[in-house]
Backbone bond lengths (Angstrom), bond angles and torsions (degrees), N, CA, C in turn:
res aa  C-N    CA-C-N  psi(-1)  N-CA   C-N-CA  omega(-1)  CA-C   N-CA-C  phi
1 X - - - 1.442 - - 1.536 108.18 -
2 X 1.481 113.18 118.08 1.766 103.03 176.70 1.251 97.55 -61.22
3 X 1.779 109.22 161.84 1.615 117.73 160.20 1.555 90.95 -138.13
4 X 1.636 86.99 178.09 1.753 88.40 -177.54 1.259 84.33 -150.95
5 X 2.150 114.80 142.41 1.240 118.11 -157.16 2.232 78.78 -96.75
6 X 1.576 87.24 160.64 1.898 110.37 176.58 1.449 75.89 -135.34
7 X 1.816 75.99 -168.23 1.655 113.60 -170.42 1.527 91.31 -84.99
8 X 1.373 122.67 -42.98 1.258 108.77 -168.11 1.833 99.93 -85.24
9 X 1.141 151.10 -28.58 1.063 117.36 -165.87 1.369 107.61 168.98
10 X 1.077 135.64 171.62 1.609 129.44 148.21 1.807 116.13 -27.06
11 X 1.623 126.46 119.73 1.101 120.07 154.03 1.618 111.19 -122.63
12 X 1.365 93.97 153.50 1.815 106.38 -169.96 2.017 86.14 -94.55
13 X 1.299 88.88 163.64 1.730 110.34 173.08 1.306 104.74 -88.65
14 X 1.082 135.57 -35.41 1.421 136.39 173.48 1.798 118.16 -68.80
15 X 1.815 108.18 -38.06 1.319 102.45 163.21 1.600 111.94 -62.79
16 X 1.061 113.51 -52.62 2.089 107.27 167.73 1.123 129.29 -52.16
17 X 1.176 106.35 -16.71 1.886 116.35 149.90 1.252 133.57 -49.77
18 X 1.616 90.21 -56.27 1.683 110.67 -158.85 1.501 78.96 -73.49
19 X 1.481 142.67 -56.18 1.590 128.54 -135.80 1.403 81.71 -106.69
20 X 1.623 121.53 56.49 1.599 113.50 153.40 1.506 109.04 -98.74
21 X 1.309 132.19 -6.83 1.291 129.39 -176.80 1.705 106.82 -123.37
22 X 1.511 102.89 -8.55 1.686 84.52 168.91 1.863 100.75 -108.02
23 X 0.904 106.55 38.89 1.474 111.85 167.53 1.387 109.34 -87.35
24 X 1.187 106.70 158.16 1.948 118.02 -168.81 2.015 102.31 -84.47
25 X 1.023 111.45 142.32 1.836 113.39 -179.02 1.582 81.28 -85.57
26 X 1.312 95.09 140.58 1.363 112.45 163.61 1.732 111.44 -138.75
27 X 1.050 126.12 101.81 1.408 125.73 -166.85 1.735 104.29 -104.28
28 X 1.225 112.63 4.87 1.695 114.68 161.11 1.260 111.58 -48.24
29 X 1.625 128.52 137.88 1.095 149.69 140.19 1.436 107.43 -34.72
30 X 1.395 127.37 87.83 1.747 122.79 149.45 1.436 123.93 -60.77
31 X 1.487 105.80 -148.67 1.479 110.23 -179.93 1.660 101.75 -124.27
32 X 1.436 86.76 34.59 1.879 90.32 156.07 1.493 118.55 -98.52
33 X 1.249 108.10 -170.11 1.724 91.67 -166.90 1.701 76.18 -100.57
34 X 1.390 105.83 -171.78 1.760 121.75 -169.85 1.662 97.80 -107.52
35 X 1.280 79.02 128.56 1.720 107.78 168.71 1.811 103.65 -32.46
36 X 1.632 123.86 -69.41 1.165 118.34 164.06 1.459 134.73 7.60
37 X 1.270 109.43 -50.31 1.602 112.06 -163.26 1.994 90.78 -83.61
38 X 1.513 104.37 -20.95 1.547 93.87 -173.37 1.915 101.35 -86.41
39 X 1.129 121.67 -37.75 1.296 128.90 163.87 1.426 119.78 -36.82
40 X 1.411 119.97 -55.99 1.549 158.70 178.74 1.497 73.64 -41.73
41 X 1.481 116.57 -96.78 1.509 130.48 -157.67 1.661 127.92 -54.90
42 X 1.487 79.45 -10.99 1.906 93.23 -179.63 1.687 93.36 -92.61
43 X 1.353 140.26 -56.74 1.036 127.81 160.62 1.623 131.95 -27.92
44 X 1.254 96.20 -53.42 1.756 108.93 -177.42 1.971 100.30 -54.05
45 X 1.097 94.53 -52.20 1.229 93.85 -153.98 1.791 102.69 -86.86
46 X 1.212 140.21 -7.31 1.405 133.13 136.61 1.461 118.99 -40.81
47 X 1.325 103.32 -46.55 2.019 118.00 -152.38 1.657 75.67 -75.38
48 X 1.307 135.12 -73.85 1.204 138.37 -153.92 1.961 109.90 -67.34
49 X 1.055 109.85 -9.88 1.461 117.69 179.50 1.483 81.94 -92.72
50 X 1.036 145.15 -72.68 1.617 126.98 -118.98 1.954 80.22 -103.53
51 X 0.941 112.87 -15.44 2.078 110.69 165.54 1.741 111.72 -61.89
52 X 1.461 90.27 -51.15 1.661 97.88 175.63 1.511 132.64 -67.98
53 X 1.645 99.58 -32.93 1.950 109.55 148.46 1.024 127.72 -84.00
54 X 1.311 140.38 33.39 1.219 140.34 -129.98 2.106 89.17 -167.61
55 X 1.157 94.42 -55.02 1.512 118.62 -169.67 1.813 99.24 -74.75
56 X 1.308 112.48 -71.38 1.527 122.98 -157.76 1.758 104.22 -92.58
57 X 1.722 114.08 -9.52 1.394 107.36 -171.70 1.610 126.76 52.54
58 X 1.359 99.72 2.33 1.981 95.30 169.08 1.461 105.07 -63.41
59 X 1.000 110.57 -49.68 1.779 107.37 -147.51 1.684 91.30 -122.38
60 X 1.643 120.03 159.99 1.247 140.73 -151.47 1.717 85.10 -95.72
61 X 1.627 115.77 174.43 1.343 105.66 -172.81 1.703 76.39 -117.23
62 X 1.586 113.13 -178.33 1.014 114.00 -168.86 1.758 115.61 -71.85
63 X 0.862 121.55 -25.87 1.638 142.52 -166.87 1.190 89.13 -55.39
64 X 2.039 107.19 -74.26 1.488 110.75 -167.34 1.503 117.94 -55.33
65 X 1.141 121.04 -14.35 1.474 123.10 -145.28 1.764 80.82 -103.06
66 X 1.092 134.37 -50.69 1.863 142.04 160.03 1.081 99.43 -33.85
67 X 1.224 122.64 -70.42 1.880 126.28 -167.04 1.844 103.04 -46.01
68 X 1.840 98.56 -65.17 1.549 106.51 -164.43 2.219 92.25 -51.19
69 X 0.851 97.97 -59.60 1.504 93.09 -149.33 1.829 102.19 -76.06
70 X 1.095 122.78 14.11 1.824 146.22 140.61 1.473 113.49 -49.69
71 X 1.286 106.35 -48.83 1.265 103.39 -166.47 1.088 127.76 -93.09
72 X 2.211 121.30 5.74 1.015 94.63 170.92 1.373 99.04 -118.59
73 X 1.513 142.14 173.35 1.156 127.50 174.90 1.061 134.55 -25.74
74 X 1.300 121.93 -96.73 1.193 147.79 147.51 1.603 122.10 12.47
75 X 1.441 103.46 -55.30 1.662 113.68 -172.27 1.598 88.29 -95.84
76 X 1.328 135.47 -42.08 1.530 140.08 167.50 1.584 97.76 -20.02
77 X 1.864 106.24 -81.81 1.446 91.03 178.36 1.193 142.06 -84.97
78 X 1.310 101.39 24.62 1.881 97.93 164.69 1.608 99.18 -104.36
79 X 1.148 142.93 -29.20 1.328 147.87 168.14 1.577 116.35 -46.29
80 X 1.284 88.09 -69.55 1.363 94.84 170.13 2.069 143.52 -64.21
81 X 1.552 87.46 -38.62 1.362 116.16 147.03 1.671 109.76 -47.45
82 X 0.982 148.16 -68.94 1.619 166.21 -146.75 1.688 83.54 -74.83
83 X 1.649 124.73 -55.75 1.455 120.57 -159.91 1.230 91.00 -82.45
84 X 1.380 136.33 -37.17 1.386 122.58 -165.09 1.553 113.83 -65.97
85 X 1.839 102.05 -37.51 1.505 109.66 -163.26 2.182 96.23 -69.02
86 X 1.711 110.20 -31.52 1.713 96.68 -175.81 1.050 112.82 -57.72
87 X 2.009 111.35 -40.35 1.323 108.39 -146.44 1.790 96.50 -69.64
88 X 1.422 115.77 -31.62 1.084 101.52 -163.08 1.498 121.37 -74.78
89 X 1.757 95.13 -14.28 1.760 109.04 176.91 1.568 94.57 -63.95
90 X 1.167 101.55 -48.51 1.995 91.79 -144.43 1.901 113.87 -82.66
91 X 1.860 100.34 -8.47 1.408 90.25 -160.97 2.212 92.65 -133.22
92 X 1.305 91.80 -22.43 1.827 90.82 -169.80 1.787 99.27 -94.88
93 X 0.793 104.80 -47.77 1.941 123.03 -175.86 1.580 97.17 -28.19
94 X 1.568 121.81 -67.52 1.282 132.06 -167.96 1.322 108.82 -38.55
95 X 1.565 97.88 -71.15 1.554 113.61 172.99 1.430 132.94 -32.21
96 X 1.334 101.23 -48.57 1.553 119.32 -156.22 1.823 79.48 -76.58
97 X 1.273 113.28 -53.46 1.992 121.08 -161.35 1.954 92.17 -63.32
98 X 1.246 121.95 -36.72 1.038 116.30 -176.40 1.572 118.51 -64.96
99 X 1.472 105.15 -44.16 1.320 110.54 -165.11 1.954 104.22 -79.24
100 X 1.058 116.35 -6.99 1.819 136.01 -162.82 1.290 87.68 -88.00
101 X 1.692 112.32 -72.89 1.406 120.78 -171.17 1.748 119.94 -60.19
102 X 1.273 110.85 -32.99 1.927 111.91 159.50 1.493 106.23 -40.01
103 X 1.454 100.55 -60.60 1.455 115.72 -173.79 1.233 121.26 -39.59
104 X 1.076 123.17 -36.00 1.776 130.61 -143.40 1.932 81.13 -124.72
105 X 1.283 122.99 -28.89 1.511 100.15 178.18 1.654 98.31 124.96
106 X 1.674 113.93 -41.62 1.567 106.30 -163.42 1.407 117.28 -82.09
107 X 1.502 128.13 23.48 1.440 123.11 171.44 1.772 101.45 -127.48
């Protein structure tokens, strides 16, 4: 089991596991840079992929390439699986940690 030495003591990687969902949401602006610029670049670089299949016809754009590999089982549930697991990162997760942590007292 890795550990990693602190001030207080021996910690396991698996205890920093377990207290990833009873941790407090903190959606304050730190003195990290903003998520944005990684968003920014994930956009750019879709718009400019599916311009360049779109443009030269070598390669499928992303849509078609979702649809084709939809339709057969197999790639269905890893496709679909993959959208289910973001949507639930990026839009249900908050909620669900918000409404847990009311519960328990720490938000």
């Amino acid at each position: 089991m890795a550990e990693k030495k602190s001030k207080n003591g021996t910690v396991y990687r698996q205890q920093e596991l377990s207290k990833l969902f009873s941790n407090p949401i903190s959606l304050e602006k730190d003195d990290r840079k903003s998520g944005l610029i990684g968003w920014g670049g994930l956009v750019a670089i879709i718009v400019l992929y599916d311009i360049y299949a779109i443009r030269t016809k070598r390669i499928e754009t992303l849509t078609r390439s979702f649809w084709r590999h939809t339709e057969k089982t197999i790639g269905k549930n890893i496709f679909i699986g993959a959208w289910l697991g973001l949507t639930f990162h990026l839009l249900l997760e908050k909620m669900i940690r918000k409404k847990y942590l009311s519960k328990i007292g720490e938000f």
